[in-house]
Every structure is written in C-alpha cells, then in structure tokens.
TIMARNU-842779 format. One record per residue (C-alpha): x negated, y negated, z negated. Coordinates in steps of 0.05 Angstrom, whole numbers, padded with zeros to 5 digits, always signed. Example, Ala and Ser with C-alpha at 12.3 -4.5 7.8 and 13.67 -1.06 7.14 Angstrom:
2
-00246+00090-00156;-00273+00021-00143;
This chain:
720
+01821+00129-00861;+01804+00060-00887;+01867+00007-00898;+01883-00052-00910;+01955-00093-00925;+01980-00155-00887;+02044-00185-00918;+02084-00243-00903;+02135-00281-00941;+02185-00284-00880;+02189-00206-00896;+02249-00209-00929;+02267-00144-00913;+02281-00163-00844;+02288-00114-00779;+02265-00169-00731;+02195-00197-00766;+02132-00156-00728;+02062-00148-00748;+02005-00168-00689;+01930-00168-00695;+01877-00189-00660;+01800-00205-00656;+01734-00162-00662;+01755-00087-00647;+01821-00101-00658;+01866-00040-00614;+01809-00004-00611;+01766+00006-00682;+01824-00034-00721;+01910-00021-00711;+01965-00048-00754;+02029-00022-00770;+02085-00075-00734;+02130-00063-00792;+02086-00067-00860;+02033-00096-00840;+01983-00050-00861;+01912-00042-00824;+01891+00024-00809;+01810+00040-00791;+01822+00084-00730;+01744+00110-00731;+01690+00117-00775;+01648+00046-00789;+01565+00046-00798;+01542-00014-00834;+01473-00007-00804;+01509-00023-00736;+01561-00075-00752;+01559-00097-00820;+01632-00147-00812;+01686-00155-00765;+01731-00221-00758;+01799-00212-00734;+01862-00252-00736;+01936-00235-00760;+02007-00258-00746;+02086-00247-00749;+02131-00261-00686;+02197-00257-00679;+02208-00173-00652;+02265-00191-00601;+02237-00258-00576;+02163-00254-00587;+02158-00312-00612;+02118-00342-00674;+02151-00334-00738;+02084-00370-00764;+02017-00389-00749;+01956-00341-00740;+01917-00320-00797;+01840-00306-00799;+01809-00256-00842;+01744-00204-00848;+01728-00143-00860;+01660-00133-00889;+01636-00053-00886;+01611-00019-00958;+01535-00004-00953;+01532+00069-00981;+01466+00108-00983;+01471+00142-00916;+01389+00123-00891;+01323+00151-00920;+01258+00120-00924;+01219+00123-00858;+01143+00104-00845;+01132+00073-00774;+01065+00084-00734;+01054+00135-00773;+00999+00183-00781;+00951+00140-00814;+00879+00129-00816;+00834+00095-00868;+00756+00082-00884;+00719+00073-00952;+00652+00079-00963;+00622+00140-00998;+00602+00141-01076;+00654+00079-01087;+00670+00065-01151;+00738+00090-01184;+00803+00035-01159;+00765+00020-01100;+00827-00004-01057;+00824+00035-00992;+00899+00019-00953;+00966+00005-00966;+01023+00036-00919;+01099+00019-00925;+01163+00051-00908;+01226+00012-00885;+01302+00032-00909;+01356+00011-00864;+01403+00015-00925;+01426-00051-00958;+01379-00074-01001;+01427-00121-01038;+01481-00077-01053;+01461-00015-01096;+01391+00015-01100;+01403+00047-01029;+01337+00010-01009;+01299+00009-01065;+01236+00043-01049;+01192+00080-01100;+01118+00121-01076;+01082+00173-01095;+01024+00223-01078;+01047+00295-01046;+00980+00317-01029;+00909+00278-01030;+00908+00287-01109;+00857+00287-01144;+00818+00235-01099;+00858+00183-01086;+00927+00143-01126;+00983+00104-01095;+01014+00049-01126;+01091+00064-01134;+01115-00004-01125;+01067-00040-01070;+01041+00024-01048;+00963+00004-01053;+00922+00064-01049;+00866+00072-01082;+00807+00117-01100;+00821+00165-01159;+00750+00201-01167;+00684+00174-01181;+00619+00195-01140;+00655+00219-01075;+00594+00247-01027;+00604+00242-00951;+00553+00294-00947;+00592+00343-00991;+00663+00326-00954;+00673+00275-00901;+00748+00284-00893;+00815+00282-00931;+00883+00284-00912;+00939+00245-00956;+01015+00260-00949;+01053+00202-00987;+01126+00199-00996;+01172+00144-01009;+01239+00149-01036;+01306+00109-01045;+01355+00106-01100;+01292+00085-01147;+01269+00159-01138;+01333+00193-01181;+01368+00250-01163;+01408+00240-01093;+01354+00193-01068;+01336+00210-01000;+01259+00202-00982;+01212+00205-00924;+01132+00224-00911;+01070+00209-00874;+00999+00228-00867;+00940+00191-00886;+00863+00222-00858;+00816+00176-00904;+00746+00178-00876;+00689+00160-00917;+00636+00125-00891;+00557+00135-00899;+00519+00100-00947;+00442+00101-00957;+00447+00153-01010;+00391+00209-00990;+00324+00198-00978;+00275+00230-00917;+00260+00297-00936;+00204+00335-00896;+00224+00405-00881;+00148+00426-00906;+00101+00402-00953;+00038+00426-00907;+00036+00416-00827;-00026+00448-00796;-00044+00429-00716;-00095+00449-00667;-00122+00398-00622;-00176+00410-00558;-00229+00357-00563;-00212+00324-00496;-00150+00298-00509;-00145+00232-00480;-00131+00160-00520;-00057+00164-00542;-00039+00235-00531;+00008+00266-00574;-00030+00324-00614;+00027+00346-00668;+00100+00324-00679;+00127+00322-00763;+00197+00312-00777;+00231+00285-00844;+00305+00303-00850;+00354+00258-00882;+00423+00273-00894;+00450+00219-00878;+00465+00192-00808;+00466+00129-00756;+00427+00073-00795;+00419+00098-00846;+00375+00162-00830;+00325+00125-00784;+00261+00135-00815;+00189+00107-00807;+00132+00135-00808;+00058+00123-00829;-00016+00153-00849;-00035+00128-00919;-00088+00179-00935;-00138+00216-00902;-00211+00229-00891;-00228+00179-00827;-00149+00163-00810;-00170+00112-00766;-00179+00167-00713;-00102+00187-00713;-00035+00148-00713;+00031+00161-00719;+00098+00131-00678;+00165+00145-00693;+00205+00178-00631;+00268+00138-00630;+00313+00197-00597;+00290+00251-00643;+00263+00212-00710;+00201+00251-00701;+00137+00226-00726;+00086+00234-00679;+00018+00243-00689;-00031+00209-00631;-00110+00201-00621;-00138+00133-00632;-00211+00153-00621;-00243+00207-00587;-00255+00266-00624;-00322+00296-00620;-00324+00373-00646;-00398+00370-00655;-00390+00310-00704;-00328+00334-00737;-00288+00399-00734;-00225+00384-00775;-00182+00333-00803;-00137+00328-00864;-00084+00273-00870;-00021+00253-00922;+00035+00223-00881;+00096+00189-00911;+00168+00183-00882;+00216+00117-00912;+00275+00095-00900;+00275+00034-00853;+00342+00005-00885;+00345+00009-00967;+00406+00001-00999;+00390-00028-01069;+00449-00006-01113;+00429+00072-01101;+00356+00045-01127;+00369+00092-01186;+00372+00158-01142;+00293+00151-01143;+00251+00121-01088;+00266+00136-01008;+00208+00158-00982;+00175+00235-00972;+00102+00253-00960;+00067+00317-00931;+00003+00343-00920;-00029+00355-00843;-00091+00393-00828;-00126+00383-00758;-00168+00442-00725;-00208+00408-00674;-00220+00460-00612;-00287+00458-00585;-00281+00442-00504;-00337+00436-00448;-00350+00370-00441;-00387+00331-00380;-00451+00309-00399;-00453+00236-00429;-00502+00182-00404;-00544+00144-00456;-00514+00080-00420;-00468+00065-00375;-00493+00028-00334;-00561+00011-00322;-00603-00046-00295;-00671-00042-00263;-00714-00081-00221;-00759-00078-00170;-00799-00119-00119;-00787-00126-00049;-00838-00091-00005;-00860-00040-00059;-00885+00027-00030;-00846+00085-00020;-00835+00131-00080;-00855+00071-00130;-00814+00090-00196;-00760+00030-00212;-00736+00069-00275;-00713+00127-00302;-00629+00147-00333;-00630+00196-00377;-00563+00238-00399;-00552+00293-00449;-00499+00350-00455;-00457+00344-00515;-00434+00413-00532;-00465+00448-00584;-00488+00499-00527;-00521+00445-00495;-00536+00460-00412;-00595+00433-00373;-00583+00375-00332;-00588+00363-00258;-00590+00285-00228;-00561+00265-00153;-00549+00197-00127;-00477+00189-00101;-00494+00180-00029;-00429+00140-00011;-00460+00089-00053;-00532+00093-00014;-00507+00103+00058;-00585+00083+00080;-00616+00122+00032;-00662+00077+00003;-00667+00114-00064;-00684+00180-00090;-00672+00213-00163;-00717+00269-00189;-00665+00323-00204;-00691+00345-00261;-00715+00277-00306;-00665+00225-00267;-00733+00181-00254;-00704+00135-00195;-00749+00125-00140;-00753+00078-00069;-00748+00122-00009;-00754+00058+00034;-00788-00010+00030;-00740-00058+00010;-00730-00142+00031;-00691-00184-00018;-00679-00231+00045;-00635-00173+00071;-00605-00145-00001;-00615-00185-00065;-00578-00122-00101;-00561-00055-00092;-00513-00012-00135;-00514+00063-00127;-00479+00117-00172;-00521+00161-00209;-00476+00230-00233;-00503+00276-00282;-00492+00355-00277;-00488+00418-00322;-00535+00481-00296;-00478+00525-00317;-00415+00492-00295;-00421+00443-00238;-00357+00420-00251;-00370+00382-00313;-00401+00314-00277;-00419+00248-00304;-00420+00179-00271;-00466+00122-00283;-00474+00065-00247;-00540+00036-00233;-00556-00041-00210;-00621-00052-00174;-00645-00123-00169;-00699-00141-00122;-00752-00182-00151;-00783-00237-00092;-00844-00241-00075;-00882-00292-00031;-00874-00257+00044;-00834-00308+00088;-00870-00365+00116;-00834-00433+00112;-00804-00458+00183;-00770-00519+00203;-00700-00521+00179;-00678-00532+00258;-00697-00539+00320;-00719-00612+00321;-00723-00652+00385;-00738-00724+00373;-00726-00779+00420;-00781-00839+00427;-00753-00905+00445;-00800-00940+00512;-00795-00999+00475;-00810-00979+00413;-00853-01018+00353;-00917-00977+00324;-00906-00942+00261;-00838-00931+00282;-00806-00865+00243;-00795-00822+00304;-00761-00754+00264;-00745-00728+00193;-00766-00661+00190;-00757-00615+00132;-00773-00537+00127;-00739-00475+00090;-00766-00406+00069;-00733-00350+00055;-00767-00334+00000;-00742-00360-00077;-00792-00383-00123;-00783-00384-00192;-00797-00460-00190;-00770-00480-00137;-00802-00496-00060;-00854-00537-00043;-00886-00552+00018;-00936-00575+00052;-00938-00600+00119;-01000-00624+00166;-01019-00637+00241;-01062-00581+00277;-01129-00585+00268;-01136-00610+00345;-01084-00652+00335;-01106-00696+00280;-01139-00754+00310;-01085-00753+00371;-01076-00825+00397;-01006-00810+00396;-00964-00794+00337;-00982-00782+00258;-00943-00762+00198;-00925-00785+00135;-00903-00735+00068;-00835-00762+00041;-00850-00734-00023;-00779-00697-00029;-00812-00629+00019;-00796-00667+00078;-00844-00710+00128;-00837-00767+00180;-00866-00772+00248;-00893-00839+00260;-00909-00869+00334;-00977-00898+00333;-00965-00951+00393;-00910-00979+00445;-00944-00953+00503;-00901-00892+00520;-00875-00898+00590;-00830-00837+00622;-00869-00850+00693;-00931-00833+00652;-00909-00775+00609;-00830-00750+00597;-00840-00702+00541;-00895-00690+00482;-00906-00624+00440;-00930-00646+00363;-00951-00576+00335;-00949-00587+00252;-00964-00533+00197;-00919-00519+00143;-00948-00494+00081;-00918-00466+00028;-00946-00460-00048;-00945-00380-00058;-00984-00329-00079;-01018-00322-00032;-00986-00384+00009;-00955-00372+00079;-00951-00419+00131;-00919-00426+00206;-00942-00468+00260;-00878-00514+00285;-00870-00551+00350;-00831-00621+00343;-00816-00634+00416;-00810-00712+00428;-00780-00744+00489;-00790-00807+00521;-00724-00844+00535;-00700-00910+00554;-00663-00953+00504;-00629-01018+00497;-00655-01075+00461;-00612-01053+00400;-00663-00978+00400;-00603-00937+00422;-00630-00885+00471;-00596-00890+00540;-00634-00846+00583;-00677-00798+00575;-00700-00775+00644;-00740-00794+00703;-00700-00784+00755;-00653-00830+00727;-00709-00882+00727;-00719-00887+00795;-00646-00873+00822;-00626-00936+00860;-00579-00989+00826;-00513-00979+00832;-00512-00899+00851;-00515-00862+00793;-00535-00782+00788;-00457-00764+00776;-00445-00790+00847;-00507-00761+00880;-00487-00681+00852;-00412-00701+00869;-00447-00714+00953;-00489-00652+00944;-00427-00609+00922;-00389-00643+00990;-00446-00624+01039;-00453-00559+01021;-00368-00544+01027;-00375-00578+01096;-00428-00525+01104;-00390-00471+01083;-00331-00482+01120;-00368-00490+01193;-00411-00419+01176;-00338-00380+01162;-00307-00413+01230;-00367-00396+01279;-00359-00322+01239;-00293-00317+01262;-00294-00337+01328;-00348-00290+01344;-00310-00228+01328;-00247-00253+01364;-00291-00250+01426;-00314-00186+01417;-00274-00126+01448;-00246-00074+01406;-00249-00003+01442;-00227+00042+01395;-00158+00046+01370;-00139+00031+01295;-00109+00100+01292;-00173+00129+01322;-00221+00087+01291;-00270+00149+01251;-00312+00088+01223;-00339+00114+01147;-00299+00177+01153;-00320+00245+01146;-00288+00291+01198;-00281+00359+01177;-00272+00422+01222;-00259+00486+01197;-00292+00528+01257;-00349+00576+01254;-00363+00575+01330;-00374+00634+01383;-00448+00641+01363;-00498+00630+01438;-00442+00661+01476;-00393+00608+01465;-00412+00555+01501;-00335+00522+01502;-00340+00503+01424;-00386+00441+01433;-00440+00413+01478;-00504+00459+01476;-00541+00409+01510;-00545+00363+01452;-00591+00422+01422;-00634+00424+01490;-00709+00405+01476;-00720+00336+01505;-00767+00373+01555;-00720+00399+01594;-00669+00338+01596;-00679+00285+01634;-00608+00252+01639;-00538+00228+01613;-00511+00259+01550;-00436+00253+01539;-00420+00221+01470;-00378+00264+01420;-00361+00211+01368;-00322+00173+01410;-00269+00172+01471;-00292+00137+01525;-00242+00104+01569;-00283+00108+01633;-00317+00173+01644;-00395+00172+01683;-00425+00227+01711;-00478+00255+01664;-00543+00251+01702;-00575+00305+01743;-00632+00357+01687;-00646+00413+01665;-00710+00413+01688;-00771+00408+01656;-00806+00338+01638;-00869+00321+01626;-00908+00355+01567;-00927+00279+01545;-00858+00272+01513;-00856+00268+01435;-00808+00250+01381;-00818+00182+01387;-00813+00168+01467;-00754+00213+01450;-00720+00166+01405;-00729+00118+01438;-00699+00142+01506;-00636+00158+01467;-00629+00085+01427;-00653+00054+01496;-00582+00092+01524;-00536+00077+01466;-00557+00003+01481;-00536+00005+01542;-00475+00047+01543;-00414+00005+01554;-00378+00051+01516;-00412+00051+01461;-00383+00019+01389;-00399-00038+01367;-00421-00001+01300;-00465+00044+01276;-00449+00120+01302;-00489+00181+01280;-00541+00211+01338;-00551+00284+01340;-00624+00304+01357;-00627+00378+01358;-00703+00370+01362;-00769+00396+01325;-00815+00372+01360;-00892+00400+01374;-00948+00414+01340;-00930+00480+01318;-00980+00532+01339;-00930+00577+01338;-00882+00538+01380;-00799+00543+01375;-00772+00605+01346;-00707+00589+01379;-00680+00625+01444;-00633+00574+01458;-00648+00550+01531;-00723+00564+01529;-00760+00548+01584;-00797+00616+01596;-00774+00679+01596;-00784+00734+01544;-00828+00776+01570;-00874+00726+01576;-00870+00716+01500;-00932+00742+01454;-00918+00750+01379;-00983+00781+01361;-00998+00714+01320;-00943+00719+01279;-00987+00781+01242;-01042+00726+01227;-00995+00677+01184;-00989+00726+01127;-00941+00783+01102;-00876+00747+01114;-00891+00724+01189;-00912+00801+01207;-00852+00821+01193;-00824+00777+01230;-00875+00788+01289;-00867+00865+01289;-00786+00860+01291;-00798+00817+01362;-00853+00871+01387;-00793+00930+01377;-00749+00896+01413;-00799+00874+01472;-00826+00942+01475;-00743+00973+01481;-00732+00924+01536;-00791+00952+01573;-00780+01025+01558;
C-alpha cells in the first residue's frame, strides 16, 4: 500500500495535535493516520483512469476541534508503469495496389494506439514489424508505411494476400507487450495480357438464304484480364471478298460475331476464307514491352446450297399500251429465271388481287402479258398488277414482280362544251353585242396540247340571228346580229355550233347554246326573263298571283272534307261495331250433314233460279226487322239466264232496307244452261229420276261412260 507523510511543526510530541484530510477521494481511495500524519492508499490506483488527485491537509486541536493551523493543499500524481499493450482500432484492414508495381510502391499505413504514458518511460513507444505477408510486402518500423517488397506481382497468378503486423511497446525489448492486426491487400488489374483466341482456325457452315445481318458464326478471344481491361474489338482485315461479312462485338459475352453484309449466292461462290483480329480497346502504354495486344485467327465459310425462289430479271417493270387496243394485243413480256444450279421450269400467274377486273392475262409458260379487255385511259390512266413467278417442282418457291401499265391516248373523245351554257339576250340590246363565252373540253390528252375548232351548223350559217367569233385562246363568242329581239315575238333560241377538235382522225360534237330573251334595265342587267311576267298587270306581281292560287285551292279543300263529313253523319249505321264482319274472313270449322242436313245452312241459296221466284234471307248480316221470304219453289220461265239472274238479285240487295251500306259477298249457287248434258246435281231438281236418260253420257268419251253406266246400275236397281 502506497504512503505518504504529513508532518507539522506543532507536533511537538503532543497527545492533543490530530491529523485531517480532505479533497479528491479523500476517506475513500486516500486515509491518514490522526496521529503521524501519514497517508495511506487504501486501493489500488490506474493512471490510465485518473492520472492525479488534489486533496487538502490540516492539524486541529483533538479535544476542541479546532484549527491548530491553516489547511494545506497538495497532489498526488500516479506513476505510469507499463501495464497497456499496443492495440490497432478498426481493425481488420483492407488495401489496393495495382498489379506488376514496382518495388517501394507505398500501399497503406495502419497505426496502433498505447494508453501507456508516452512521456514517462518507453511504455508507449511503439515499434512495427511484419508477422506474416513476407516476402511481398515491408512495414516501416517507425511510421508504419507499408510497402511492396517484390517486383512483378501478377494478379492473374495471385489476387490475394493477407498481412498480420504487430506493434510493440518498450521499443520492442524484452517485457514489451505488443498487439496484432490483419491486413487483406488486393491487387488490382492492369492491362497486362493481351486477347488470346482459343483456336488459330474457326470453320462455319452457312445456308445461302440467310438474311442481311444474320449472325452465321460466333469467335471468341480470351484475355486474362478482366472489367476494362479485357473488352476487346473485333475486325476482318483479310480475306477473299470480305466485304460480304462483318463482324460486331457482343457486349455481354465479348464474342465476335460474324454477320452477312451481302447475299450469298452458292452458284457464284461456295466458300469463304477470312483472318480476323481481336485488340484490346484500352492500351496501357508502360506494358508496351510485353509485345503488341492484339490476336488473329483464321475462319473458313462453307456456303450450303438452298432452293431458292426464282429471281426476276427486274423488279419492276413498265409497259405501255394504247387505249382501245384489241383483246389479246401483247403489251410485253417479264421474264424470270431459277437460280439453283438444278434450275426448274418456270410457270407465270398474275396476282388477281391486283386485277380484280381481269383485264390482263400472262402466258404461263413465257410471262408474255396480254389485254383480256379493251382498255380507256379516260377511266384508268395506269394499272399495276403483280406478276409472281413459280418453280415446276416446288410451288412454294414464288417470286413477285410488279408490273406498271400505262395507257397511251389516243384521239376517241369528241370535244363538248365545258358546261351547260344558257345565255341571256338583253331586249334592248346593241348589234354585235357578245351574247356568251363558250369554251369546250375533251377528254382526250394530246401530246401538244388541245385545240379546237368551233363553227355554226351548216343550216345555221347565214341565220339572221346570231354569229360567232374565234377568241383565239380555244374559246368563241356569240355575237347578236341586231336589236330586234322581242319576248312577245320569240322567248327562247337554240344556236347549234360544232366543236372540232385537231386529232387523228379529228372528232367533233354538235352543241346547243340555248339563248333567252329577257328584259333589262337601261344599265343591260337582265330583269326578267319571261313572258308572263310581261304582260302581268302593274302593281301585282307573279309571287302574289301563286300566293291567291295556293288560297283558293285550301278554301277548296276545306269545303270538299266538310260536305264529306256531313254526309256520313246522316247515314245510319245498322250493324254494330262489335258485329261489324266488314274485310274479315269468317271461318267455320263444320263439314255439314251432306243433302240430309238441311239445318246447317240455307239450301235454297243453291236452288236453280228456275225454280225460285222470291225473297232470299241474307246470311251476312242480322237484320233487325225480319220479312217474310216470298212465296216459290215453283218453276219459272225457261227464258231466265245468268244475266236476268243477276240482275234480279242486285235489283233486291238495292232495295233491301237491311242491306249494308257496303259491299257484301252474293252467293249464286248457279251454272247456268247451255249444257247439253244439263245439271249433274240432284239437289232440288225439278224432275224426277226416272225420268232421267244417261245414255249420252256414253257419247262424250271414256270418262263420261263411266260415269253414264254407274247412273244406268242404279236406275235399273230402283226398278228391279
């Protein structure tokens, strides 16, 4: 236990003089004796946690506590001793340096802290060294700097080292106490290794259809280093016709890849040889020594023979032809050949899509294009079909070209006026007076142009009337030869001219300019143009005479529809709405009794009109007052016909007052005379059957005898 002395000269030997301290850990890390003075260390002190304490002394009186002088103030400072080693904080460590560096290269420094005193003693005083990491890389023992120890270090060969370093107090003699850490030193790629192809020779096989900028082989030139520093480029610097191949570097794999530029054509050429080279794309100029970055290697193409389509010798073609050439007139041939070496015959067909009217034909065989209809440039100036070309032995190899017909004009249109002109002639107009411009078109196009020529009918030349005058620009004027045009005399005139154009042969048309007479003001602007409007009376003009008209005939109207209605308001109505059977077709499901039912309906509408001679109830309607039919059944005169019938029976239904005031439907179960035979009927005949003689029957052929012998059986039962 630590200790100090306190003394004072009061101590004289004295039993009443006593010792007190106070201050920092004074009772507690600090006591004194009360009768020597002496300070006693009552546990054990750490420098590293309190390096001085400050505390304060002084003698009182023991049996009055009271001060035998004043306080004194003193420290105690605590005696470093090596008690702490060395350590590294944030430890492990990691460090870069670039590969192949040169010998010194300084590649981190890492430091260890003592918590010794570095003043007193060489507690702190730090010295470094290499456990582990040697050969390859040297610490400074001072400033602890490391550094690389061996020349030509290859990342490729080892990319990895681990580094223990110590440091150690007491200078590094005996007793020292020390502490460690790890160091993992990475180096870092440099551009050290050029591309290297994994083969000097690359052979490929490639079908001769392979399209523009399809990949047909992939090379690859390794390089041992990585990131950056391995991307390579790639190009073709030798090779017979290396315009037909290129090559592109694949970004993801570093692949070179070999594409077509051209088509390839196995009949032409069957194989390809080519020298491609890989370089570096970034060049590090202090490894220029190592020899140059760059490979090259050696590819052979096989070109595969494939069945191509057959190949026009254009494609696309332009003929000609004029309009209104006869049918099958050749416009002009295509012509297409197969390019295998195995060549196949060829067959022709015109797309139809392309020649919905079918207006063209292609011989199958020599593609000679022919017109399967006459054609009119005024309807189609051009017409594009599709032509496709065939192999005999595979149909499926087809060929498109596309053919443009133009049709040529010839001189088949006659020129026409431009519009229909109708010119207006002014009463009061001066002689020589331009009447009408009129100008003509064609639908025709001559190479140079239109021109026309226009002239009066041959009938019309030396008219008193009108004449013409040529403009000189393909148009004419119609002149009035005098003022005397009057609307009372003549309204309208018809000027027939011929227009002639200058074809070969010309065309021409005969036009009609129609001219009207109107009235005009003094300034020539026409006013009227009619003759009505002539003679209409001042002041009542032809809008108010149509708007008098229009009244009358509503006035008209109105009295017809009210006479209408009063008429059927007086008429009675004798059938009930619910009973009304107008335009309806009754239908009743009953067969009837056959001649013995005589309940069913009225037989007497079937009677002949012979032997009725009287009223005949009417079944279409329900009478409300019921007459007494009038007294028959006997027979009337043989005089009566069809007619006189009809008559008898519209003269009743006239006359009825029961009768609808509509049309009703009139049985006439009647077939009149004439027959030799008479009625085959037995209703209600008038004579009996024996009196009945069927032997005639056998006269009107086979059919009637059998019907004549089946009435002969039956007479001859009844009399038996």
């Amino acid at each position: 236990m630590a200790r100090d002395l306190l003394h004072t000269d009061l101590d004289i030997g004295g039993k009443n003089i006593k010792y007190v301290l106070a201050g920092e850990g004074a009772g507690t890390i600090f006591a004194i004796n009360e009768k020597t003075g002496d300070i006693h260390a009552m546990k054990r002190l750490d420098r590293e946690e309190k390096a001085e304490y400050t505390l304060t002394a002084q003698v009182i009186n023991r049996d009055t506590n009271e001060p035998m002088e004043p306080p004194s103030e003193f420290t105690i400072k605590v005696q470093d001793i090596n008690d702490n080693a060395p350590e590294f904080i944030g430890g492990p460590f990691h460090a870069t340096v670039p590969e192949m560096s040169q010998v010194g290269t300084f590649v981190t420094k890492v430091t260890a802290t003592d918590a010794d005193d570095p003043v007193y003693g060489n507690s702190a005083r730090l010295v470094y060294s290499i456990l582990e990491g040697q050969p390859y890389f040297s610490i400074d023992a001072n400033t602890a700097d490391i550094k690389v120890a061996l020349h030509a270090m290859d990342r490729e060969m080892r990319e990895e080292y681990l580094v223990v370093i110590q440091a150690k107090d007491m200078g590094g003699h005996m007793g020292g106490l020390s502490g460690t850490t790890t160091i993992t030193i990475t180096l870092t790629d440099v551009n050290d290794n050029p591309p290297k192809f994994s083969k000097n020779l690359y052979e490929f096989v490639i079908p001769e259809e392979l399209g523009i900028g399809k990949a047909g082989g992939k090379v690859k030139a390794n390089d041992r280093d990585i990131g950056e520093n391995a991307r390579s480029t790639y190009s073709i610097i030798d090779g017979d016709e290396k315009d037909v191949f290129e090559i592109i570097t694949d970004p993801q794999t570093q692949e070179g890849v070999i594409q077509l530029r051209k088509p390839l054509d196995f009949e032409m050429k069957k194989s390809y040889s080519l020298k491609v080279e890989a370089t570096n794309v970034h060049f590090d100029p202090q490894f220029s020594s190592s020899g140059p970055f760059r490979d090259t290697a050696t590819v052979k193409i096989a070109v595969e023979d494939s069945d191509e389509p057959p190949v026009f010798s254009k494609s696309s073609y332009l003929l000609q032809v004029h309009e209104n050439e006869s049918i099958d007139t050749v416009i002009g041939q295509v012509a297409a050949r197969d390019p295998d070496s195995a060549t196949s015959l060829i067959r022709y067909f015109i797309d139809r899509h392309t020649d919905l009217e079918r207006q063209f034909n292609v011989d199958v065989d020599d593609g000679r294009i022919t017109l399967a209809k006459p054609l009119d440039r005024e309807t189609d100036m051009w017409h594009n079909i599709t032509v496709t070309a065939t192999e005999v032995r595979n149909h499926s190899q087809i060929s498109r070209a596309i053919v443009a017909i133009r049709v040529l004009d010839i001189n088949d249109n006659a020129p026409e006026f431009a519009t229909e002109f109708e010119a207006y002639l002014c009463e009061n107009g001066k002689p020589g007076q331009v009447i009408q411009t009129v100008s003509a078109v064609d639908k025709d196009d001559p190479k140079n142009g239109h021109s026309f020529f226009y002239s009066l009918v041959p009938e019309m030349l030396n008219n008193p009337n009108f004449t013409i005058k040529n403009n000189g620009d393909n148009s004419i004027s119609v002149l009035a030869k005098h003022d005397m045009f009057r609307r009372q005399r003549q309204e309208m005139y018809y000027l027939p001219i011929v227009v002639k154009d200058n074809g070969n042969p010309p065309m021409s048309s005969t036009n009609t300019l129609t001219i009207r007479v109107c009235g005009c003001s003094k300034e020539g602007i026409v006013q009227s143009c009619n003759v009505e409007a002539y003679v209409l009376p001042i002041g009542l003009s032809m809008g108010a005479l149509i708007a008098i008209l229009a009244c009358i005939i509503l006035l008209l109207v109105i009295v017809v529809l009210f006479v209408t209605l009063r008429r059927h308001k007086n008429e009675p109505l004798i059938i009930k709405d619910d009973e009304d059977v107008r335009e309806n077709i009754i239908r009743y499901d009953d067969e009837g009794g056959g001649e013995e039912d005589t309940e069913a309906f009225d037989i007497a509408t079937l009677q002949n009109p012979d032997g009725i001679n009287g009223y005949l109830p009417r079944k279409d309607i329900k009478p409300d007052l019921q007459f007494m039919p009038r007294q028959g059944q006997h027979s009337g005169p043989n005089g009566v016909d069809v007619d006189e019938f009809i008559n008898v029976r519209l003269h009743e239904a006239d006359n009825d007052p029961t009768a609808p005031p509509y049309d009703s439907i009139q049985i006439y179960g009647y077939e009149g005379r004439g027959s030799v035979a008479g009625s085959l009927s037995s209703l209600e005949t008038s004579s009996s059957d024996s009196d009945q003689n069927y032997d005639y029957l056998r006269e009107w052929g086979p059919r009637f005898r059998r019907l004549g012998e089946l009435y002969a059986v039956g007479e001859s039962d009844k009399e038996t």
